[in-house]
C-alpha positions, -999 to +999 in steps of 0.1 A: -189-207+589-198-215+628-204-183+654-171-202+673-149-205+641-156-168+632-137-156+665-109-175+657-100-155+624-106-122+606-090-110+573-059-136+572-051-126+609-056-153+636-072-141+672-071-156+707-098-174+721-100-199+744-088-226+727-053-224+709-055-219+669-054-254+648-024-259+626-027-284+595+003-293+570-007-309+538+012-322+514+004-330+474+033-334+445+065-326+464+097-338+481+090-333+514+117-308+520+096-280+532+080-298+556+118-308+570+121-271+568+091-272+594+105-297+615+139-279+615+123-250+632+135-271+660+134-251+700+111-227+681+087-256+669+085-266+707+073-230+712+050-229+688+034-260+696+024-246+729+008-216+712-007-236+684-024-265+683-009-292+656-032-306+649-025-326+614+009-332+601+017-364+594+053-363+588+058-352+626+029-372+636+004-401+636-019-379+654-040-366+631-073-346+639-100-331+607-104-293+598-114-270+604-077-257+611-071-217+618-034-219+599-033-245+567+000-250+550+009-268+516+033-279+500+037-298+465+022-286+436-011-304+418-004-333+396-036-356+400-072-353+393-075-362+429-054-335+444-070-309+421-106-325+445-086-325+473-074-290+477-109-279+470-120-296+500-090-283+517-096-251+510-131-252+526-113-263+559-086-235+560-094-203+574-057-190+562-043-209+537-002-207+531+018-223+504+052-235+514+079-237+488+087-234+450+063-271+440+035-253+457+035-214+449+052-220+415+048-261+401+083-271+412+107-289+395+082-309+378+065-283+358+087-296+333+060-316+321+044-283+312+064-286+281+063-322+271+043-350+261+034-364+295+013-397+282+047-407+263+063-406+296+040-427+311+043-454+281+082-449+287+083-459+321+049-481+335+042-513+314+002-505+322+004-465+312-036-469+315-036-471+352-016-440+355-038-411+365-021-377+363-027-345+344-006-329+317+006-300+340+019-292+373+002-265+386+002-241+417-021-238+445-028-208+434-040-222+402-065-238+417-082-220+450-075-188+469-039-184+485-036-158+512+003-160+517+029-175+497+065-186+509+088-194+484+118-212+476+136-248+476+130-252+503+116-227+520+135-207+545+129-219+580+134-181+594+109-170+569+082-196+583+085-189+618+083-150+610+047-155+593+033-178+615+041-155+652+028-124+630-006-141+624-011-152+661+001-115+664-027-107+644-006-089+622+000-090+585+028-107+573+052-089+549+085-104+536+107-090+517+108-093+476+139-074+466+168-097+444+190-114+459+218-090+444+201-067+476+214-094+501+248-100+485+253-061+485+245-062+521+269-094+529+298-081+514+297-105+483+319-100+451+296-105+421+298-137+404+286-128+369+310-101+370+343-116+385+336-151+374+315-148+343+287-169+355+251-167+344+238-156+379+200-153+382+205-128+415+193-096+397+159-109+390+153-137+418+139-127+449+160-129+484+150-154+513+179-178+511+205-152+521+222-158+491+240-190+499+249-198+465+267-166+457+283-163+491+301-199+481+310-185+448+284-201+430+255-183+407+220-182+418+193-205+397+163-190+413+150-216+439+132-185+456+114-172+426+112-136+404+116-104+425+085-081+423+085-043+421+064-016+430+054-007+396+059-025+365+074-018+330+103-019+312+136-021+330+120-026+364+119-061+381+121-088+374+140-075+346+143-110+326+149-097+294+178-077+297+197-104+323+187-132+293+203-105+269+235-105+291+239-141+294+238-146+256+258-117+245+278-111+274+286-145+287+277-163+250+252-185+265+235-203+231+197-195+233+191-230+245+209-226+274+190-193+285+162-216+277+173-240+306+186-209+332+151-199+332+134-229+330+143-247+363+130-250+395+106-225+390+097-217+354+069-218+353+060-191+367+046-166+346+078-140+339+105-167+342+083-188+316+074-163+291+115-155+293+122-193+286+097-195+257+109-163+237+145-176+237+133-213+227+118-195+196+153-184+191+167-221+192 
């Protein structure tokens, strides 16, 4: 690393020089609804573009300068030989890397893969299968190179961005919060959907972020934003997916398939909502 990049960064923290720090937004296997999230920042994306220097996003513009960049973020998760090169490369260029969104810190929606026969797909849908190059899993970034933060959900919470991005030109660490989104439906007043309604709400082990918008319109929680995480681990302590998948099937009668598919959505698979989903598909 250059003398002149070294006084940009130090330890995921980014420090003032004389030029402004170098923002890059890549995208690999994703919707492109965390980037919207980026644009949707809005008056606060005008601010930050006057202490930041954009300098590569294509979906805001055709502008596009090379690395290195002080701030890198990602979204999409890696599906392709070529992205699994490509975020290598990337990863060489980013002095902070930050994954945006469930594709990226998790494999998205299309981790389903991770459980099927992906070359019958491909002889399902393409008439020349053998031109299709893609690998047999959806993976994280994470999976693949170093990640220093991680910002979950589907997408990501706009609020959430702008926090971690002003406390790294702060030079500060970010911290966000994990605790379930059960926390933030206490704190909004919300009647409990499982228990009023009877739905199979995945609140009690998903972590908060969104504000709970699905229980505050009456609706259960499908874990967009990913497990909680405790201070310690062990039985009983979060995320408790054992003993919520225990309540959905004897408490709400949920057939072991369907606890299957609760866990197994937007992001299962990661590790504790995956090894939830597989112990009840053993049950099917």
């Amino acid at each position: 690393m250059a003398e002149s990049d070294q006084s940009r960064h130090c330890g995921g923290g980014v420090h003032k020089d004389a030029s402004r720090p170098r923002l890059g937004v890549f995208k690999f296997a994703s919707c492109d609804g965390c980037q919207l999230s980026v644009l949707n920042l809005e008056d606060d994306l005008l601010a930050l573009g006057q202490a930041l220097d954009i300098a590569y996003f294509p979906e805001a513009s055709s502008g596009m300068k090379p690395g290195p960049y002080d701030i890198v973020l990602v979204e999409g998760s890696i599906t392709t030989p070529e992205d699994a090169a490509r975020i290598l490369a990337l990863r060489e260029q980013a002095a902070t890397l930050i994954t945006i969104g469930a594709c990226a810190t998790a494999g998205g929606i299309q981790a389903l893969r991770n459980w099927a026969d992906v070359e019958s797909f491909k002889r399902a849908v393409y008439p020349s299968p053998q031109y299709i190059q893609s690998l047999g899993t959806s993976t994280p970034i994470s999976a693949h190179v170093r990640v220093d933060f991680e910002l979950w959900g589907c997408p990501i919470d706009k609020g959430q961005l702008l926090r971690v991005i002003t406390d790294l030109l702060a030079g500060v660490r970010p911290r966000l919060s994990a605790d379930s989104v059960c926390i933030e439906c206490k704190r909004r007043g919300n009647v409990c959907v499982m228990v009023a309604s009877g739905v199979p709400c995945l609140g009690p082990v998903t972590r908060t972020g969104c504000g709970a918008i699905c229980p505050s319109m009456g609706r259960d929680c499908y874990g967009c934003f990913g497990p909680t995480e405790g201070a310690r681990t062990g039985p009983g302590l979060p995320p408790n997916t054992a003993s919520l998948a225990n309540r959905f099937h004897q408490g709400l009668q949920l057939i072991p398939i369907e606890v299957v598919r609760r866990f197994r959505g937007i992001n299962g698979a990661v590790e504790s909502f995956k090894q939830e989903s597989e112990a009840w598909e053993q049950k099917t």
